[in-house]
C-alpha positions as protocol buffer text, in pm:
chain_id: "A"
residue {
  index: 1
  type: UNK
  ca { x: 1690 y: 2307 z: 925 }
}
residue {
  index: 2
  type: UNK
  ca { x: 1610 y: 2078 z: 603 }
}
residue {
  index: 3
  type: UNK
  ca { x: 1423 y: 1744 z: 767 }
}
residue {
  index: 4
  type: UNK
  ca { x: 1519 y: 1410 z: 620 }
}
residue {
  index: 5
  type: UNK
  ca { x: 1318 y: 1249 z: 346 }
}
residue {
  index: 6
  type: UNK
  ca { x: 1097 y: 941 z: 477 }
}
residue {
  index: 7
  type: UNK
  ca { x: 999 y: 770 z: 166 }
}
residue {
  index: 8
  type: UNK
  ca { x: 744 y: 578 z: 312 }
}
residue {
  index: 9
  type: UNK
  ca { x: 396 y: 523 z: 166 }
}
residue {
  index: 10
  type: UNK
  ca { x: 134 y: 658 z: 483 }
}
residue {
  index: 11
  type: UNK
  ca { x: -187 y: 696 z: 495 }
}
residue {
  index: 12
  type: UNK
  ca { x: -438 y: 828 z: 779 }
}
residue {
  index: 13
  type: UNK
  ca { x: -801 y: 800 z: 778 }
}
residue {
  index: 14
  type: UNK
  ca { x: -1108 y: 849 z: 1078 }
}
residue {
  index: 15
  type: UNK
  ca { x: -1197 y: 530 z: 1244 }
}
residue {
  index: 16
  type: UNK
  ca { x: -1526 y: 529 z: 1336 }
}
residue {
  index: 17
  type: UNK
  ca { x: -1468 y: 245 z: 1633 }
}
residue {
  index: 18
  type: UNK
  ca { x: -1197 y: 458 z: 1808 }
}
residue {
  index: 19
  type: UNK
  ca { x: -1328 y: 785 z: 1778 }
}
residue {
  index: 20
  type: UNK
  ca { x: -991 y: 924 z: 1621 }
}
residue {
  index: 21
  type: UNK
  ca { x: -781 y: 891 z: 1280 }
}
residue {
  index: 22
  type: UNK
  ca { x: -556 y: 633 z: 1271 }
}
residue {
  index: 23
  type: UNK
  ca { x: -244 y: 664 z: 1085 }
}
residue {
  index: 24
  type: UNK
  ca { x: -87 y: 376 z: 903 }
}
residue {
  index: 25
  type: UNK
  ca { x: 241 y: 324 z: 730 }
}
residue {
  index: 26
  type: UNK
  ca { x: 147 y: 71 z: 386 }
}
residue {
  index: 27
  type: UNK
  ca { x: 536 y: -79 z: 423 }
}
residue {
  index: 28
  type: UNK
  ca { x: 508 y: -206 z: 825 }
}
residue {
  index: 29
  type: UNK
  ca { x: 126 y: -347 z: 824 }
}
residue {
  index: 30
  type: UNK
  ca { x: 126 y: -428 z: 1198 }
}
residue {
  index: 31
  type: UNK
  ca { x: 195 y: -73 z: 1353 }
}
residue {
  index: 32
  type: UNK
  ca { x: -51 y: 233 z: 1361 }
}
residue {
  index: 33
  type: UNK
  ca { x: -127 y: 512 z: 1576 }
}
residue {
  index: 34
  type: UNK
  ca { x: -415 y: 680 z: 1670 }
}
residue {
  index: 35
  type: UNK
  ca { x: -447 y: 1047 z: 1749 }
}
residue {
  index: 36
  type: UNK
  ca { x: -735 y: 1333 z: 1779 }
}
residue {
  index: 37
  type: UNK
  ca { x: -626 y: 1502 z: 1518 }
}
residue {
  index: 38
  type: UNK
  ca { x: -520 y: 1377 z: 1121 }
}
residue {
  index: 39
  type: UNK
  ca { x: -184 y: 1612 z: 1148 }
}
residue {
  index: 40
  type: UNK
  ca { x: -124 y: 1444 z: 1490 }
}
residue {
  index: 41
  type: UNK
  ca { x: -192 y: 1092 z: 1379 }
}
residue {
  index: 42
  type: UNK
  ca { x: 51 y: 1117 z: 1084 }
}
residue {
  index: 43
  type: UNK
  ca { x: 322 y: 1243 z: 1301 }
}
residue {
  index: 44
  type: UNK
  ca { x: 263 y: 1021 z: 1533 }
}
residue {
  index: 45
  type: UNK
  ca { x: 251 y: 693 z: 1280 }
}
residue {
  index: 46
  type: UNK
  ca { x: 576 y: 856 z: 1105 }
}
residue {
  index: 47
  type: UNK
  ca { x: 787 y: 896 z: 1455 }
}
residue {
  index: 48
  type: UNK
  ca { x: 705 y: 501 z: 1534 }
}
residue {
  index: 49
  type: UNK
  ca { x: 749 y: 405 z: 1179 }
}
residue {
  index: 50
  type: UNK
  ca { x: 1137 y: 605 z: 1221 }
}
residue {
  index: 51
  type: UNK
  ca { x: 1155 y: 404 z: 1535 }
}
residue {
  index: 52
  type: UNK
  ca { x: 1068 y: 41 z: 1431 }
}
residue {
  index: 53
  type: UNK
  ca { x: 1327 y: 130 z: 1198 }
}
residue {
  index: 54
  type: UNK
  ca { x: 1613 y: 192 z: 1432 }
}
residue {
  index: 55
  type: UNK
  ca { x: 1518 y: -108 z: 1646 }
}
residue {
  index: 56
  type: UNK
  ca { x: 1507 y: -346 z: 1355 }
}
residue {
  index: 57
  type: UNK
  ca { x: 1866 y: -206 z: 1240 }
}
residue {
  index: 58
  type: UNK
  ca { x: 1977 y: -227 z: 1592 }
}
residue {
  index: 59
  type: UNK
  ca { x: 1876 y: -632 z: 1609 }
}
residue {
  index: 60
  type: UNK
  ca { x: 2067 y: -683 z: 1196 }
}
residue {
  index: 61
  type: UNK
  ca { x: 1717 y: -733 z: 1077 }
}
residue {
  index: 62
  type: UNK
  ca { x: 1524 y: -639 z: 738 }
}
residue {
  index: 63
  type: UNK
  ca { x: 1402 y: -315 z: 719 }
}
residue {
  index: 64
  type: UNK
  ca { x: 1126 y: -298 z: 441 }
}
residue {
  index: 65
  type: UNK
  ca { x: 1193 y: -117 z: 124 }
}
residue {
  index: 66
  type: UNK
  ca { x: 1013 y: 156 z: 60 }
}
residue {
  index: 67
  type: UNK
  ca { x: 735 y: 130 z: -227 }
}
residue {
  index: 68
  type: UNK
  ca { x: 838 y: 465 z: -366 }
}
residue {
  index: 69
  type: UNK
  ca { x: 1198 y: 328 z: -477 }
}
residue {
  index: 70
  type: UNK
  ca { x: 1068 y: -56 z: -577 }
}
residue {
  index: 71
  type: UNK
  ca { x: 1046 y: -186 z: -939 }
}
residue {
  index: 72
  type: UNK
  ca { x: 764 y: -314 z: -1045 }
}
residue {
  index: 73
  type: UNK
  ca { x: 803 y: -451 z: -1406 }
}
residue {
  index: 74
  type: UNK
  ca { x: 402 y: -415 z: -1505 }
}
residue {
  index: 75
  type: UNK
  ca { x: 344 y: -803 z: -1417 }
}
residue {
  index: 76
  type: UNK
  ca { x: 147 y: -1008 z: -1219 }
}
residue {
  index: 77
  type: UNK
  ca { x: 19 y: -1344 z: -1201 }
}
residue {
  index: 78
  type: UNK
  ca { x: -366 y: -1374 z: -1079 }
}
residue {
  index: 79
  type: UNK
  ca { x: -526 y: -1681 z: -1070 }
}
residue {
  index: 80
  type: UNK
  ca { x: -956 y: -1709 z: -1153 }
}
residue {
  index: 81
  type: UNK
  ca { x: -1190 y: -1974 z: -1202 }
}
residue {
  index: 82
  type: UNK
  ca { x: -1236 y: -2071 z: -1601 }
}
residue {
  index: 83
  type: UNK
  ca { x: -1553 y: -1944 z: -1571 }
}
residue {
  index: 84
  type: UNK
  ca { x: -1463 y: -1600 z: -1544 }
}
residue {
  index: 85
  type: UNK
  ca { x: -1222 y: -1671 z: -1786 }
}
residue {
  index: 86
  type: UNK
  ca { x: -1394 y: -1757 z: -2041 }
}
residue {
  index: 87
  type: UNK
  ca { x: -1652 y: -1453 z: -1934 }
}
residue {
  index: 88
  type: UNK
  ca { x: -1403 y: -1169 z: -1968 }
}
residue {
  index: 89
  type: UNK
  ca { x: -1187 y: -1373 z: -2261 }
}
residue {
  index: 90
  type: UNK
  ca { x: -1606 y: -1329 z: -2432 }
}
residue {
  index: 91
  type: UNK
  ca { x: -1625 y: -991 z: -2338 }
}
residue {
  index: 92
  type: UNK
  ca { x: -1247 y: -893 z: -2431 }
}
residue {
  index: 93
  type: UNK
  ca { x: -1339 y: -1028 z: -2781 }
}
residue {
  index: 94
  type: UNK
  ca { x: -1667 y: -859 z: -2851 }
}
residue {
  index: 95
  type: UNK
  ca { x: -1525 y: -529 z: -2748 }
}
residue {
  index: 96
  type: UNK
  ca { x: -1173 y: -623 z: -2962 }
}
residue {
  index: 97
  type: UNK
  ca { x: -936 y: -553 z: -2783 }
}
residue {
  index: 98
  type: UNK
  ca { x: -657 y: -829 z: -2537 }
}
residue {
  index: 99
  type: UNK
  ca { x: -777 y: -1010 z: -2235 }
}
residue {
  index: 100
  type: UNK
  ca { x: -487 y: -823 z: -2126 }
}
residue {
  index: 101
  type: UNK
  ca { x: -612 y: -497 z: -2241 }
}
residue {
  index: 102
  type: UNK
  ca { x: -947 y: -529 z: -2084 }
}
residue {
  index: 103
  type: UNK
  ca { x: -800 y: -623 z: -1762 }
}
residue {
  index: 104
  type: UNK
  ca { x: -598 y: -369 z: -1715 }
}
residue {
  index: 105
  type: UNK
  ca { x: -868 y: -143 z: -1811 }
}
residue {
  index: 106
  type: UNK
  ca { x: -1085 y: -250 z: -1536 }
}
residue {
  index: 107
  type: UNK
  ca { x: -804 y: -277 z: -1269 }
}
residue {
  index: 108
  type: UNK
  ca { x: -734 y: 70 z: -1336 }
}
């Protein structure tokens, strides 16, 4: 039997204050699920994330796109104090290459 494709973004990781990994789903912020095991805890955050979706469906409201099938266009605003500005407009020019360039460099 082929399963469905869920093309949500998840990720699970050990948290230290519960003793147990904690899976999350990146799209639906407020839900996790913590389990004993990592195999467990993705399961477990997948089956809940399937679930949320049926009840929002069920009430005609907004399910969350998935980030695998978004657009991004390669823009984004971000907003700094002139003083780091200036710094990394200083530092983009002594190493000749954009602001933009330099950036993106260090974002990635």
């Amino acid at each position: 039997m082929k399963s469905k494709i869920d093309p949500y973004t998840y990720r699970v990781s050990w948290s230290q204050e519960d003793q147990e990994y904690v899976g999350l789903c990146a799209e639906f912020p407020g839900l996790s699920w913590l389990a004993e095991t990592h195999e467990t805890a993705l399961a477990g955050i997948r089956k809940l994330t399937k679930d949320t979706i049926a009840d929002l469906i069920k009430n005609n409201e907004r399910v969350p796109e998935p980030l695998s099938t978004r657009s991004f266009s390669g823009k984004f605003m971000v907003r700094i104090l002139p003083e780091v500005h200036r710094e990394l407009a200083v530092k983009a020019a002594e190493s000749g290459v954009s602001l933009n360039r330099l950036v993106s460099s260090r974002l990635s």
